[in-house]
C-alpha positions as CSV (number, residue, x, y, z in Angstrom):
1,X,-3.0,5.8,10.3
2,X,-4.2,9.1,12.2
3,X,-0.8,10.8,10.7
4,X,-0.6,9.6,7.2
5,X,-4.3,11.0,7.1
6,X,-3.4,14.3,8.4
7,X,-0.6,15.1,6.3
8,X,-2.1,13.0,3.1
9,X,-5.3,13.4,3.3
10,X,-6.4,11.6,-0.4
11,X,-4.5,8.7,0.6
12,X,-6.3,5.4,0.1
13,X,-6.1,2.7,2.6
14,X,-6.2,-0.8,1.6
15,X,-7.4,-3.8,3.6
16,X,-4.9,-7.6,2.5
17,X,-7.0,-10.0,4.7
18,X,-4.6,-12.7,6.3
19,X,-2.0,-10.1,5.7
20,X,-0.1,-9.2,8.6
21,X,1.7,-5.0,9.6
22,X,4.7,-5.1,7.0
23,X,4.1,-8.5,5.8
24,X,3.0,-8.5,2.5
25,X,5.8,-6.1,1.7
26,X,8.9,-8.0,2.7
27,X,7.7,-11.4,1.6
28,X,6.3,-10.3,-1.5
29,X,8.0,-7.3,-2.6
30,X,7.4,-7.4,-6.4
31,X,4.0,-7.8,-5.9
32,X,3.8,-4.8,-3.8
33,X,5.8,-2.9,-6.2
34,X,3.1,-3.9,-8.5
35,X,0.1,-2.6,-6.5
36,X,2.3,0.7,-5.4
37,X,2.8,1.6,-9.3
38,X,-1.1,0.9,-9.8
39,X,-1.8,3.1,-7.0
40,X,0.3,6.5,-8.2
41,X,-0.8,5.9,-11.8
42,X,2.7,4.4,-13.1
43,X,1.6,0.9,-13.7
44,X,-0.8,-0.7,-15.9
């Protein structure tokens, strides 16, 4: 995490409890999809 807030310092961590590194990702992929396009502002 120490690099990602260097070099992007407005990013915005968020905590999935029960979620494991990488998990939530490769088993649910559209709903990460989902929450990335809400992040950036392309989703509704």
């Amino acid at each position: 995490m120490g690099y990602i807030r260097k070099t992007f310092p407005k990013t915005v961590f968020v905590e999935l409890p029960g979620v494991g590194h990488g998990e939530y990702f490769t088993l649910h992929p559209e709903k990460f999809v989902k929450r990335v396009l809400h992040f950036v502002g392309a989703g509704e």
